[in-house]
TORPA-4810 file (N, C-alpha, C, O; in nm, 3 decimals):
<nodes>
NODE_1_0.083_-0.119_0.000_0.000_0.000_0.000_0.087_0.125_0.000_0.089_0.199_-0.098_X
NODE_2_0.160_0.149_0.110_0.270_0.271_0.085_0.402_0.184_0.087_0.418_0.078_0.148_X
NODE_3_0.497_0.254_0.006_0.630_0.215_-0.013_0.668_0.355_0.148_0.663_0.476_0.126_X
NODE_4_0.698_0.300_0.283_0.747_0.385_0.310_0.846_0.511_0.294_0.852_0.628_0.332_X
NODE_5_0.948_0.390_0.187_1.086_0.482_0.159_1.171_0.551_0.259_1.246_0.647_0.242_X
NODE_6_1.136_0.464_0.397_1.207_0.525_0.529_1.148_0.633_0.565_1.213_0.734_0.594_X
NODE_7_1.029_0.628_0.568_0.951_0.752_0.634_0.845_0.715_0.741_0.775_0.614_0.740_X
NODE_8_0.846_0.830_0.850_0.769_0.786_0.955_0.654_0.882_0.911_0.663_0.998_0.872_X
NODE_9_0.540_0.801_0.927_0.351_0.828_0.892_0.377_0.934_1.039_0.463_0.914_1.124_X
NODE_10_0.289_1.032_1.037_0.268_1.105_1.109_0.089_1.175_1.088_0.070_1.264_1.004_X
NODE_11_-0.030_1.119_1.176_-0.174_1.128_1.068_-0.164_1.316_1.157_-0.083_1.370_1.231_X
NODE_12_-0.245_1.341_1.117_-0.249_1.517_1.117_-0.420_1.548_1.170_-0.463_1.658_1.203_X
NODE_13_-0.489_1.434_1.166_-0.634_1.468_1.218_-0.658_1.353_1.293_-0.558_1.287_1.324_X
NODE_14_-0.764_1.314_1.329_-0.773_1.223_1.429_-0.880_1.117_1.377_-0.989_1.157_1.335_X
NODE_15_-0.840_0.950_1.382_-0.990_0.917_1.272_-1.105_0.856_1.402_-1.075_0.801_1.508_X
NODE_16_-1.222_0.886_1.355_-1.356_0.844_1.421_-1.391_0.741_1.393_-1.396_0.739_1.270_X
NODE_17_-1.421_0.644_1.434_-1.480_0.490_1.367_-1.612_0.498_1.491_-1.618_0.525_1.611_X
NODE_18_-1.742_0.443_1.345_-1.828_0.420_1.387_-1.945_0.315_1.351_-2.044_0.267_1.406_X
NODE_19_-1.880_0.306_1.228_-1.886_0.188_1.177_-1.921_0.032_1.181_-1.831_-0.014_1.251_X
NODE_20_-2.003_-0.072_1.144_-1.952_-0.187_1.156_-1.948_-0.244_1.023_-1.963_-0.179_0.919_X
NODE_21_-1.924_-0.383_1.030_-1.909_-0.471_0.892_-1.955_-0.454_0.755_-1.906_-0.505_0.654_X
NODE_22_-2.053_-0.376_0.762_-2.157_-0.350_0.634_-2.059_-0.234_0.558_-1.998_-0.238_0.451_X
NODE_23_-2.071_-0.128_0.666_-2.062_-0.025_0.616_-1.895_-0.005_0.594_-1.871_0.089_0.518_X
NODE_24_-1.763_-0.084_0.652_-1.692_-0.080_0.654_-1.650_-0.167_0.461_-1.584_-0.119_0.369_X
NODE_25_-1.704_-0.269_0.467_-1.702_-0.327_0.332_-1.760_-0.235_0.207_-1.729_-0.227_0.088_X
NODE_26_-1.849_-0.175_0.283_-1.869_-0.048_0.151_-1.739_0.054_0.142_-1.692_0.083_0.032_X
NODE_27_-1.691_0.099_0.249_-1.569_0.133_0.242_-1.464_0.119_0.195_-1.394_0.216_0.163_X
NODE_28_-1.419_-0.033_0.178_-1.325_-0.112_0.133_-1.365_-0.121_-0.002_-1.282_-0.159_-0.085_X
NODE_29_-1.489_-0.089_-0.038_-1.543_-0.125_-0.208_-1.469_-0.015_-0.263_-1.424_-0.051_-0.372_X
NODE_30_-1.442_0.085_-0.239_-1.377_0.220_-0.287_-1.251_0.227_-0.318_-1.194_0.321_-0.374_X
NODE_31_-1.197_0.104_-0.271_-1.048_0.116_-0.310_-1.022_-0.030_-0.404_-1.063_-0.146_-0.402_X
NODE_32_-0.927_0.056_-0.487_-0.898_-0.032_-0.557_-0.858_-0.163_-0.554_-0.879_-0.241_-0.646_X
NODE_33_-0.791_-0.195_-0.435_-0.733_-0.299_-0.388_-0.803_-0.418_-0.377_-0.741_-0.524_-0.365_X
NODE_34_-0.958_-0.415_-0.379_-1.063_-0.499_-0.298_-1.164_-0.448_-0.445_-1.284_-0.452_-0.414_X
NODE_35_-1.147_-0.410_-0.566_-1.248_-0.383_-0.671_-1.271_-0.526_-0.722_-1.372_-0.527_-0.793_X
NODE_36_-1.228_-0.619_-0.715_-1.274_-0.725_-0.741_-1.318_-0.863_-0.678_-1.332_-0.977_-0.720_X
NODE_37_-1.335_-0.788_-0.535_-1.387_-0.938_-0.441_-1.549_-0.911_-0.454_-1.597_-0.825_-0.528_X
NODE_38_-1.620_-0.995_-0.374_-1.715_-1.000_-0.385_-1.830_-0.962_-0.233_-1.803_-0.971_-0.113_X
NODE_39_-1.927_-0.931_-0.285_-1.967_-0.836_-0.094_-1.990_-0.929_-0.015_-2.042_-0.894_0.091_X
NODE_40_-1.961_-1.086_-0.033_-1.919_-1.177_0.091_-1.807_-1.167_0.096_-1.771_-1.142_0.212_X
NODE_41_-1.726_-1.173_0.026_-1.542_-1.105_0.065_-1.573_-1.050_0.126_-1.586_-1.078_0.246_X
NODE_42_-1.598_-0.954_0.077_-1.554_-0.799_0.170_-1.652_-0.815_0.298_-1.609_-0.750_0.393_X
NODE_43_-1.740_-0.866_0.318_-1.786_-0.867_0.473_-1.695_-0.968_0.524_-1.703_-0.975_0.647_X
NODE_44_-1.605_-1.054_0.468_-1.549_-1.146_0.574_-1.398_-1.048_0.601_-1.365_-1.037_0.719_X
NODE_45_-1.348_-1.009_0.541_-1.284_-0.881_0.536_-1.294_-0.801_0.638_-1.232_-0.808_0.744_X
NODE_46_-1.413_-0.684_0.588_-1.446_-0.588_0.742_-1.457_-0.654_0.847_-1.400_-0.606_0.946_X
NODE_47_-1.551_-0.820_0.867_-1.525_-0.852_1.005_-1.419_-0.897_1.076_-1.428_-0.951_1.186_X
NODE_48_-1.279_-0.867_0.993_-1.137_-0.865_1.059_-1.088_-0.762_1.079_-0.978_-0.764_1.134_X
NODE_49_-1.149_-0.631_1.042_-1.086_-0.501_1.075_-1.048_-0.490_1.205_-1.109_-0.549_1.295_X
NODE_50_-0.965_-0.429_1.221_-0.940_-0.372_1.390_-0.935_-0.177_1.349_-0.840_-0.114_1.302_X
NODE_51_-1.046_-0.134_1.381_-1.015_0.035_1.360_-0.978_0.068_1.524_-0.992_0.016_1.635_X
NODE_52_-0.922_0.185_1.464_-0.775_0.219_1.536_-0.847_0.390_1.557_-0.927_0.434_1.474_X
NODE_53_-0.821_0.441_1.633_-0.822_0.625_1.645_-0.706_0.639_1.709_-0.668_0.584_1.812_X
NODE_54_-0.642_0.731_1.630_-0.504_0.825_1.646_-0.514_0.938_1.656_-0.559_1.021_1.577_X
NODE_55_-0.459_0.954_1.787_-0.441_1.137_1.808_-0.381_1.225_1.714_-0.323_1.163_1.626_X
NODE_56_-0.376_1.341_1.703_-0.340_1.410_1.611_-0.154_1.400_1.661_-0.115_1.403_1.778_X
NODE_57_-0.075_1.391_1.552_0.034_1.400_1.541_0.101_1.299_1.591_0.221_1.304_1.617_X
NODE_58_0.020_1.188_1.609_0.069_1.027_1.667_0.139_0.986_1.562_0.092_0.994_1.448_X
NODE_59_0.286_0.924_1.593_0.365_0.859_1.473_0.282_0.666_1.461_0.285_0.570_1.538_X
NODE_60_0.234_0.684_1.357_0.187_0.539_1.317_0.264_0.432_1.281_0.227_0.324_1.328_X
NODE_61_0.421_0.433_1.168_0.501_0.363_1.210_0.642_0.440_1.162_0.636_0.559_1.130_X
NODE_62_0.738_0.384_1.158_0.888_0.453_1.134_0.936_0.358_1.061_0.902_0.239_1.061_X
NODE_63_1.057_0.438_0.968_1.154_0.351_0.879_1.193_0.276_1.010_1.214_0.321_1.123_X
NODE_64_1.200_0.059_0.930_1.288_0.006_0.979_1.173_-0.077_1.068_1.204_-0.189_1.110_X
NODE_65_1.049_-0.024_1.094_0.947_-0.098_1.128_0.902_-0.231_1.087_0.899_-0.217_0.964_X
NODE_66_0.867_-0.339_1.109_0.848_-0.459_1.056_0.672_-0.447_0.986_0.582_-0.403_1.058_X
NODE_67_0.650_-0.481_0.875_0.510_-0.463_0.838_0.426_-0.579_0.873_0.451_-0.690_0.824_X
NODE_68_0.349_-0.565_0.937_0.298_-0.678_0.966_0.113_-0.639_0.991_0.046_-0.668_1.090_X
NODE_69_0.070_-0.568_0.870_-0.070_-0.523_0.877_-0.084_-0.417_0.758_0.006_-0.340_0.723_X
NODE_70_-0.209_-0.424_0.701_-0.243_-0.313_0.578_-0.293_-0.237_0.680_-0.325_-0.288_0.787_X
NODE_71_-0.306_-0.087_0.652_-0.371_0.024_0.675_-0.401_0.088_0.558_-0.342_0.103_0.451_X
NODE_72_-0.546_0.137_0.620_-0.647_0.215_0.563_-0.670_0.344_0.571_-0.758_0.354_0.656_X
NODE_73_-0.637_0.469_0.526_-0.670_0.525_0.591_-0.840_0.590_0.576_-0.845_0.686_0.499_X
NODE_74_-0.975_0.551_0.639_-1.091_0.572_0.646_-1.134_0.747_0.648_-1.194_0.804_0.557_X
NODE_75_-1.083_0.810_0.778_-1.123_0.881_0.763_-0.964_1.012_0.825_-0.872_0.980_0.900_X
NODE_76_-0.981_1.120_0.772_-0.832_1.233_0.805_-0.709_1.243_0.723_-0.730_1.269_0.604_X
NODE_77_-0.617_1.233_0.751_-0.511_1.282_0.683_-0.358_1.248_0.678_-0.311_1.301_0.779_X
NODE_78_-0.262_1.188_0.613_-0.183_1.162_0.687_-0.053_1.236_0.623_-0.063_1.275_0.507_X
NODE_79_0.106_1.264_0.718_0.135_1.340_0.655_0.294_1.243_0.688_0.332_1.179_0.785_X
NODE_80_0.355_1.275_0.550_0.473_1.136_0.627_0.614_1.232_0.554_0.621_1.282_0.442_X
NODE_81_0.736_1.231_0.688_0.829_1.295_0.646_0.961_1.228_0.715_0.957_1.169_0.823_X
NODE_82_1.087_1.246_0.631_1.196_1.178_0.637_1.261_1.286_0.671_1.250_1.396_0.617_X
NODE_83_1.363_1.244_0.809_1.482_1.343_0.825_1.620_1.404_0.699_1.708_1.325_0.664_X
NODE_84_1.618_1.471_0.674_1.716_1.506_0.575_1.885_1.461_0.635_1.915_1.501_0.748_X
NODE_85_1.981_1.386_0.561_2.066_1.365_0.592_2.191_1.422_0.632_2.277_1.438_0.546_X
NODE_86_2.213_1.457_0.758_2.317_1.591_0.794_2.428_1.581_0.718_2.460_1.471_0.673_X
NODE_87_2.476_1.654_0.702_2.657_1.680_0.629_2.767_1.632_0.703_2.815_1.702_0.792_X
NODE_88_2.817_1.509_0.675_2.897_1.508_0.744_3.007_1.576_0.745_3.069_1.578_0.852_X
NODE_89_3.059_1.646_0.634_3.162_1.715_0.599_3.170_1.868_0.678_3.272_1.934_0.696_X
NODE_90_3.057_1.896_0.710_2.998_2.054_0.790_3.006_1.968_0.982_2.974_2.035_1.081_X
</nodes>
């Protein structure tokens, strides 16, 4: 889903889940990733979601992190930035 590229996710709004299975699989219908399962997929799908709410400016994961889960992002914003590499010569 994201190529981190050594960058730590940083979301910038906060997400609300209110959701259950139905409406979460309609959710999942929107992305491309899931355009070709079927709406028993995708309800067996949403009923494995785990939604998550993140405070604003919560780091979600960092270069070097082990992936071990897709994320969605449902509802807000996310904003992802890499430290620039100091000089060693300076």
């Amino acid at each position: 889903m994201w190529d981190s590229g050594g960058c730590s996710v940083i979301l910038e709004q906060p997400l609300i889940h209110h959701d259950r299975p139905n409406h979460l699989a309609a959710t999942l219908r929107r992305l491309p990733l899931f355009n070709d399962l079927s709406d028993e997929e995708l309800t067996i799908i949403a009923e494995r979601v785990t939604l998550r709410r993140y405070d604003s400016d919560a780091i979600i994961f960092s270069e070097g992190d082990t992936c071990v889960e897709l994320l969605i992002v449902k509802e807000g914003a996310l904003r992802s930035s890499k430290p620039q590499p100091t000089d060693a010569g300076n």
